[in-house]
C-alpha angles and dihedrals in degrees: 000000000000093000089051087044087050086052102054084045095056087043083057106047090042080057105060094032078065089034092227102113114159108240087216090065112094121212123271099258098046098047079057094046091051089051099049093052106040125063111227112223113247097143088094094045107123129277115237132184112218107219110194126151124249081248089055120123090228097094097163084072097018106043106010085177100048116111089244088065090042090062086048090056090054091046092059093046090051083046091056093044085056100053090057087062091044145010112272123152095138135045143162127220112219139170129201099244138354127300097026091114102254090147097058090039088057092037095045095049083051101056094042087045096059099028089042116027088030087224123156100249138174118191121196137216091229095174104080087170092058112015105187102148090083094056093042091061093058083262126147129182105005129174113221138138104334083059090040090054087037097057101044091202112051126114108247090217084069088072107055129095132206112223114224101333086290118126084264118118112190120209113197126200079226114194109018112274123213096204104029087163088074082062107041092042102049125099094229085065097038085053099048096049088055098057097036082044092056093067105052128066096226124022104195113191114194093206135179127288110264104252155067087020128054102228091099088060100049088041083054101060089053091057146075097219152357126238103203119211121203118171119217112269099353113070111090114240094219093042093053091053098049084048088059091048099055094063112100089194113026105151092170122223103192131298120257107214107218118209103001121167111279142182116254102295085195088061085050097053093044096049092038105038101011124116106268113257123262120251 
């Protein structure tokens, strides 16, 4: 809550430096204090049915013994002993460029947040210029924020979607946006997240890649972390630093390394899980 509360404080105080502050805006604190009190209705989101195949790469929901749902499950776990040594509700999920697997990893925490940890959780198509998390859920044609900006007012919580009756709300970018930064830097959106924020355990954003767009950077400054993906052998040193440059507010939470070179996992699902042998 505190980095959403820093960044209605830095709306306002934009806003009176420019003299232009919307008189429908409340103050910070009392935007926090409303959230807190009063319970957002996300009984009557919508219901969704999450359609993905058993080869699917989304094996929190696909192959809850493999050993790739397993790593997601630790990573939970190390996610939730992190949050007792900091504050940490919200976090994105970045890469330094395209095709490194931020989205499943997004996808894959969420699921496992909210199946495994039983944890109220929403996770958010953060990348309005190449919205991919939908379609990996087996979703087509869903509304999300570029309606919500489109149509000034609409309830956000119209737009969101649980995912197969598990405590998992799904908020899609909806329709491809050509300036996703008039959205992510405006103080409607900044007010309603924090509200909408206020009712769920874990709020996961799979954002953009960090360069060459900005939209890493603003999401940044809403959260209280970033998750990293790199995936093996293909991630450029020198990008990735300038990547990690470029956010104003990283505050790393650790690096995922997609792909890396692992024993059989066949062999690990069939010793671990497997039916003990006759004798």
């Amino acid at each position: 809550m505190s980095r959403l509360y820093e960044a209605l404080r830095r709306l306002e105080l934009n806003n009176r430096e420019s003299e232009t502050l919307a008189p429908e805006l409340a103050q910070p604190a009392e935007i926090l204090n409303n959230a807190m009190k009063t319970q957002v209705e996300i009984d009557g989101a919508h219901a969704a049915k999450v359609n993905v195949s058993p080869k699917s790469r989304l094996v929190a929901l696909s192959a809850p013994r493999s050993l790739g749902a397993e790593k997601f499950r630790v990573l939970v776990t190390r996610l939730e002993n992190l949050r007792h040594q900091r504050e940490l509700k919200s976090f994105q999920v970045t890469s330094s460029v395209v095709n490194e697997g931020k989205s499943l990893v997004a996808a894959n925490l969420a699921v496992t947040l909210a199946s495994y940890n039983k944890s109220r959780v929403l996770l958010i198509e953060g990348d309005l210029h190449r919205p991919s998390l939908a379609s990996l859920f087996g979703l087509r044609q869903v509304k999300g924020l570029s309606e919500w900006w489109a149509e000034t007012e609409q309830d956000l919580t119209r737009f969101l979607y649980r995912l197969n009756d598990m405590p998992l709300w799904f908020l899609a970018a909806g329709s491809r946006q050509e300036q996703p930064s008039d959205i992510l830097q405006s103080a409607r959106f900044v007010e309603v997240l924090t509200s909408i924020a206020a009712q769920f355990d874990w709020v996961v954003v799979d954002s953009t890649p960090m360069l060459p767009i900005v939209d890493a950077n603003l999401w940044s400054r809403l959260v209280d972390g970033t998750l990293l993906v790199v995936r093996e052998g293909m991630t450029p040193i020198n990008i990735l630093k300038k990547g990690l440059e470029s956010l104003d507010n990283l505050k790393l939470l650790g690096v995922v390394l997609n792909d890396a070179s692992e024993f059989d996992q066949a062999n690990y699902s069939y010793s671990y899980y497997g039916s003990p042998k006759k004798k």
